[in-house]
C-alpha positions, 0 to 999 in steps of 0.5 A, a space after each residue: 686628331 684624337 682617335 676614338 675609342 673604338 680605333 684598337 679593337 676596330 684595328 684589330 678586327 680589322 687585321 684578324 679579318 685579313 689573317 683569316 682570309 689569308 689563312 682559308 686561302 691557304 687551307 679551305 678544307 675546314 671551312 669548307 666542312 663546316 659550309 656543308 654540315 650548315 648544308 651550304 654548298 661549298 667548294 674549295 675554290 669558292 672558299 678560297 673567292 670568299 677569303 679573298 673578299 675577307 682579305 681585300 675588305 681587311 686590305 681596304 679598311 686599312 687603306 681607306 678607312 672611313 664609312 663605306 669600308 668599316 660598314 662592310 667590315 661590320 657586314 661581314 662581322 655580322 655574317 660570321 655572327 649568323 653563322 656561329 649563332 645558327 650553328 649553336 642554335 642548331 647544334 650542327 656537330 662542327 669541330 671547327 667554324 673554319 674561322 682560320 682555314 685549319 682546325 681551331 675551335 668549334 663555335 662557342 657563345 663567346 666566339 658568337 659574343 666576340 663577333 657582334 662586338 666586332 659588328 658594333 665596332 664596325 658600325 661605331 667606325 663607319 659612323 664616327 671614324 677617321 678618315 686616315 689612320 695616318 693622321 690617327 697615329 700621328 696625332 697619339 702619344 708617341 707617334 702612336 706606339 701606345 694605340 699600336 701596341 694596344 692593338 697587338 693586345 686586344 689581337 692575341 686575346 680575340 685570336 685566343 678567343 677564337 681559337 682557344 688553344 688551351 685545349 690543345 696546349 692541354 693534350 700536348 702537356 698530358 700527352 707529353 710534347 711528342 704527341 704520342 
């Protein structure tokens, strides 16, 4: 089978809605700032609930690719889409969106932008996508090492993205490497 074009980007969408579930599990505190400068109430545990959905959504989408699950991989997508949209809509003085459970970046246009392409991706997936990732792999060049690598790629340049340590890499080079 031919995968589509989309399957990278979908893939990687795909494992980065997982990391940042598992991240926001393992430290709420930043998104649970950003939800209250939004004035959404938010608690700890309620961050936790909703990292666990993220989690489970990315698990699904690779267990059980297909219509049901990329469109709620493009839902949630579109959720985070409002919310860095309204948050630079409204000017709401956030360090980080909490994308990662710890802070990284504050929401930028291009983090909005990278968000509703993951929306379409999501979209084109549930529309067209194969049913089993197995069979996606298997029918690639290599047993499909090529999509597999392209996948890391397009990973690390959405996580840059979204988190944009240059910033930080930045401070730590003027600042020298002891934080002092």
């Amino acid at each position: 089978m031919t995968a589509p074009a989309i399957t990278a980007p979908y893939l990687a969408e795909v494992v980065l809605l997982g990391t940042a579930g598992l991240a926001k599990i393992a430290r709420p505190d930043t998104t649970v700032r950003a939800l209250h400068v939004a004035r959404i109430p938010a608690s700890r545990n309620a961050v936790r609930a909703g990292a666990a959905c993220e989690l489970a959504v990315a698990l699904a989408a690779l267990a059980l690719p297909g219509a049901m699950t990329g469109a709620i991989v493009a839902l949630s997508y579109a959720a985070f889409t409002v919310f860095v949209a309204g948050a630079l809509r409204r000017r709401w003085p956030l360090s980080s969106c909490g994308c990662f459970g710890k802070p990284d970046s504050p929401p930028t246009i291009t983090h909005a932008a990278l968000n509703a392409g993951a929306v379409l991706c999501g979209v084109w997936w549930s529309a067209s996508g194969p049913r089993s990732l197995a069979s996606v792999f298997s029918g690639q060049p290599w047993q499909g090492v090529p999509l597999a690598l392209v996948t890391v790629v397009v990973i690390l340049l959405a996580y840059v993205v979204w988190t944009n340590p240059l910033p930080t890499a930045r401070r730590l080079v003027r600042d020298g490497w002891s934080g002092q």
